[in-house]
C-alpha positions in Angstrom: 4.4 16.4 -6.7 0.9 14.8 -6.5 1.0 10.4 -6.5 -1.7 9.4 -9.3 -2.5 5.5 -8.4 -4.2 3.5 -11.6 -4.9 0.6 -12.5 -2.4 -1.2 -14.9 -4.0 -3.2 -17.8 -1.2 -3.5 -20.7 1.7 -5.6 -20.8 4.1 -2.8 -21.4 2.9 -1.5 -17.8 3.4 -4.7 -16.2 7.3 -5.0 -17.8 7.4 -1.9 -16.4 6.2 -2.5 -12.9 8.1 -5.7 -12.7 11.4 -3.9 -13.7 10.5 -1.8 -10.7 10.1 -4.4 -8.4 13.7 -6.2 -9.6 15.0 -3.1 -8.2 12.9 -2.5 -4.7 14.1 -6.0 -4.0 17.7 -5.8 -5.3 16.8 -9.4 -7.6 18.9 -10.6 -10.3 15.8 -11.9 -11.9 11.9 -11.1 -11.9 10.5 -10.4 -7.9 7.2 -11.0 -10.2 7.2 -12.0 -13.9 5.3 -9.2 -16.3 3.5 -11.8 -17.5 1.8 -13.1 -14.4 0.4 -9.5 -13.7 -1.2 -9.5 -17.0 -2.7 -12.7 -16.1 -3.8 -11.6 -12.7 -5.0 -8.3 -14.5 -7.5 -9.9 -17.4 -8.6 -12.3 -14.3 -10.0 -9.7 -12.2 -7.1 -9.4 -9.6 -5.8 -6.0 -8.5 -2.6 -4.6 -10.4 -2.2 -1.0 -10.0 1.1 1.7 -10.4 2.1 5.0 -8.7 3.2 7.5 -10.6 4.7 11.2 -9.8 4.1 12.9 -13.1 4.4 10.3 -16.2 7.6 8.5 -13.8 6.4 5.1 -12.3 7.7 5.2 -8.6 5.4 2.2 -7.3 2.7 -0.4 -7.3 1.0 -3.5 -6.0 -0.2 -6.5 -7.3 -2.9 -8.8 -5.8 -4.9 -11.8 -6.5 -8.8 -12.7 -5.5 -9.2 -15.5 -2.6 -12.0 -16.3 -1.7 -13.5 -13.9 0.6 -10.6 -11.5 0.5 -7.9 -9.7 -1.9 -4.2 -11.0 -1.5 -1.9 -8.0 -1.6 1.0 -10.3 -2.5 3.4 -7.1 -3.6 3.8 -3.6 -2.8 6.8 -1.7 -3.7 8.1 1.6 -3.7 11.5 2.8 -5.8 14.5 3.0 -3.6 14.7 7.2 -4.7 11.0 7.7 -3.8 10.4 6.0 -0.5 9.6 8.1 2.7 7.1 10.3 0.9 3.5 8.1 1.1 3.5 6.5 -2.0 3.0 3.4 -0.2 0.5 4.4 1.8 -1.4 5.7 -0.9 -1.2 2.7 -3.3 -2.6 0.7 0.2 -5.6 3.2 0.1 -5.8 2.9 -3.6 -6.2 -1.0 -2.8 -9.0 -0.9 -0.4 -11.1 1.2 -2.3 -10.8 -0.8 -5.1 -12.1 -3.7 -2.9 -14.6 -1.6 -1.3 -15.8 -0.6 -4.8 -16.4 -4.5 -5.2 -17.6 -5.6 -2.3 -14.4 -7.7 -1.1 -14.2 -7.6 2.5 -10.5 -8.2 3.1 -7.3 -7.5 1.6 -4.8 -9.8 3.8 -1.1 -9.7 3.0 2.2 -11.4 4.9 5.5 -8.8 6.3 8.7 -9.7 8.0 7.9 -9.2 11.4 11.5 -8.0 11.9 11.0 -4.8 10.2 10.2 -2.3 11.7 9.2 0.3 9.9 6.5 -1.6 8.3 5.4 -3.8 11.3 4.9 0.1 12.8 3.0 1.1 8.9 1.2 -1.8 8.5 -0.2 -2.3 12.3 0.0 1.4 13.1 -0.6 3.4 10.3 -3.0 1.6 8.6 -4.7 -0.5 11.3 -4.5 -4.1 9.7 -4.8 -6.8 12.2 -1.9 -9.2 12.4 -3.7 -12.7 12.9 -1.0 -15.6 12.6 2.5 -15.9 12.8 4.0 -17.8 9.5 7.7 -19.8 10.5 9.7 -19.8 7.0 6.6 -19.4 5.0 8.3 -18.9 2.0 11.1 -20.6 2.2 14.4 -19.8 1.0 14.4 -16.5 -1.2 17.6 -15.2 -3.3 16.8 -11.9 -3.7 18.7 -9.1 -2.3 16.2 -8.0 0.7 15.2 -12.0 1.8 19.0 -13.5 0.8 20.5 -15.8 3.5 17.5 -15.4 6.4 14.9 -17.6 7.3 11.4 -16.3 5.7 8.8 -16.0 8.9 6.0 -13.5 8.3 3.1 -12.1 9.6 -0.3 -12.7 7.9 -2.5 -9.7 8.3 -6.0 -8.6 8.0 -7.1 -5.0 6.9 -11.1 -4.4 6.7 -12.6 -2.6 4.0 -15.8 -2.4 5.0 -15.7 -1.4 8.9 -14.0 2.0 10.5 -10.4 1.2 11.3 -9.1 1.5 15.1 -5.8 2.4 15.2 -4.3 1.0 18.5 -2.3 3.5 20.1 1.6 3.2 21.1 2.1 1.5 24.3 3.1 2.6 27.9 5.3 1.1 30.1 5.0 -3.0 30.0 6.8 -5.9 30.9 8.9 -6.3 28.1 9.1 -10.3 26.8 11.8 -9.4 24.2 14.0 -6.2 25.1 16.7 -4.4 22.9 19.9 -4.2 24.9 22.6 -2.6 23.1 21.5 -3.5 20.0 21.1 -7.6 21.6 17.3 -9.2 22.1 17.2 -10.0 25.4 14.5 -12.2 26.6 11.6 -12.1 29.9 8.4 -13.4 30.9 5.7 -13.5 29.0 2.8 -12.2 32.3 0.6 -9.6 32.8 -2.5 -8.3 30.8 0.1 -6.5 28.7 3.5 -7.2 27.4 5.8 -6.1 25.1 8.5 -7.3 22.0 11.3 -5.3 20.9 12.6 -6.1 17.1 16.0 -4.8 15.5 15.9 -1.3 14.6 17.3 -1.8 11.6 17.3 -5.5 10.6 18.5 -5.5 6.8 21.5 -3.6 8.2 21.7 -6.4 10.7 21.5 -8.8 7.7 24.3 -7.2 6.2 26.6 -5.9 9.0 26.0 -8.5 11.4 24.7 -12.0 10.4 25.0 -13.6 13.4 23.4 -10.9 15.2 20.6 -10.3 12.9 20.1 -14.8 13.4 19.5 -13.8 17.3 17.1 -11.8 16.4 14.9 -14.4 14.0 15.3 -16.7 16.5 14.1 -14.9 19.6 11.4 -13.2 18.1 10.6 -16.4 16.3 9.8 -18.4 19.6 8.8 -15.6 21.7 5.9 -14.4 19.4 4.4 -17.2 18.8 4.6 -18.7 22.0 2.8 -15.8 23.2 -0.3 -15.8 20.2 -0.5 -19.5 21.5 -0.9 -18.7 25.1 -3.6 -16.2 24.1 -2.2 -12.7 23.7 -2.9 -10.9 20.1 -0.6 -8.5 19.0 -2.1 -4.8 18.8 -0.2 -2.6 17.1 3.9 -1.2 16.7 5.3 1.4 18.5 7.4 3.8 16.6 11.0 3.0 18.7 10.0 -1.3 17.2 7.9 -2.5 20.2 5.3 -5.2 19.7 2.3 -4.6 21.6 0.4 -7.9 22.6 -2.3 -8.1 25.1 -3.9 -11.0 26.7 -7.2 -11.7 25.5 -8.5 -15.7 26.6 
């Protein structure tokens, strides 16, 4: 079935969409209270759902900085995902920027996930630009619960074509994935590459010491490496970082 992405403008859309989120992020309480969307709507900001037929399965909600658009959620239900419903709400997004001459829209991810560090880098093309240590601190929903809160703040033009960088080759590897353990090497070369869990919020669940490694390897290994002058690329599909040295 076709995704229709609109804008959302009532309050009884905004309950809605905020029910959603409560169960893309397994909350016990508001992700996003209903009533800060129709704040952020009647200001100008972007709120906007995804719907298959008259069924909400998505949305996003953003608010105006000043130069850019802060995509500050974007969920999909837990019985929908895997079929481009978040990609198209993302496109929905930047057209509605475009549309108003906003340059940016610049959001933060858990650099530990793959599958959107590979969506948001790869698919899309956004440009990750800084490295955020426990940027929001601690979080007691059921995705963020009992891990520390780094992110990655990323920029994704409007305006200009997008290159998407391809998947890597062979590189020395800073941060490998050895039997399921990060095992760490040089950062050298023009070239290098970090490895992430494949699945890290089975990690958080299965394996909490494990999954504590991994924050804390890719946690001083990425940033070392931005500071040293390498800028991350793009995600391979098998959760590879690709940074290349740029200074």
């Amino acid at each position: 079935m076709p995704v229709r992405v609109v804008e959302l403008t009532r309050a009884a859309e905004h309950h809605e969409l905020a029910a959603l989120f409560v169960r893309v992020w397994r909350a016990d309480a508001d992700v996003l209270p209903a009533s800060t969307m129709t704040a952020i709507a009647l200001s100008g900001g972007y709120v906007a759902g995804a719907y298959e037929g008259d069924r909400l399965v998505g949305g996003g909600v953003g608010f105006l900085g000043r130069d850019h658009l802060h995509s500050d959620l974007v969920g999909v239900d837990p019985g929908a995902q895997s079929k481009g419903i978040g990609y198209a709400v993302k496109q929905h997004q930047r057209q509605w920027c475009a549309q108003r001459g906003i340059p940016e829209v610049r959001w933060t991810f858990d650099p530990l996930v793959a599958r959107n560090a590979y969506f948001n880098l790869h698919r899309l093309g956004a440009r990750a630009v800084a490295y955020l240590p426990d940027f929001y601190g601690t979080l007691s929903d059921g995705v963020n619960a009992g891990d520390r809160t780094d992110r990655l703040y990323v920029h994704w033009s409007t305006m200009d074509t997008i290159d998407i960088a391809a998947e890597p080759a062979g590189a020395p590897r800073a941060v490998d994935r050895v039997d399921g353990e990060p095992v760490v090497g040089p950062i050298l070369g023009d070239v290098v590459l970090v490895a992430v869990p494949t699945d890290i919020e089975a990690l958080r669940r299965d394996d909490p010491e494990l999954a504590r490694r991994w924050r804390r390897v890719v946690g001083e290994v990425l940033p070392a490496a931005l500071d040293a002058g390498y800028r991350i690329e793009g995600m391979s599909k098998d959760g590879f970082y690709t940074l290349r040295y740029v200074l």
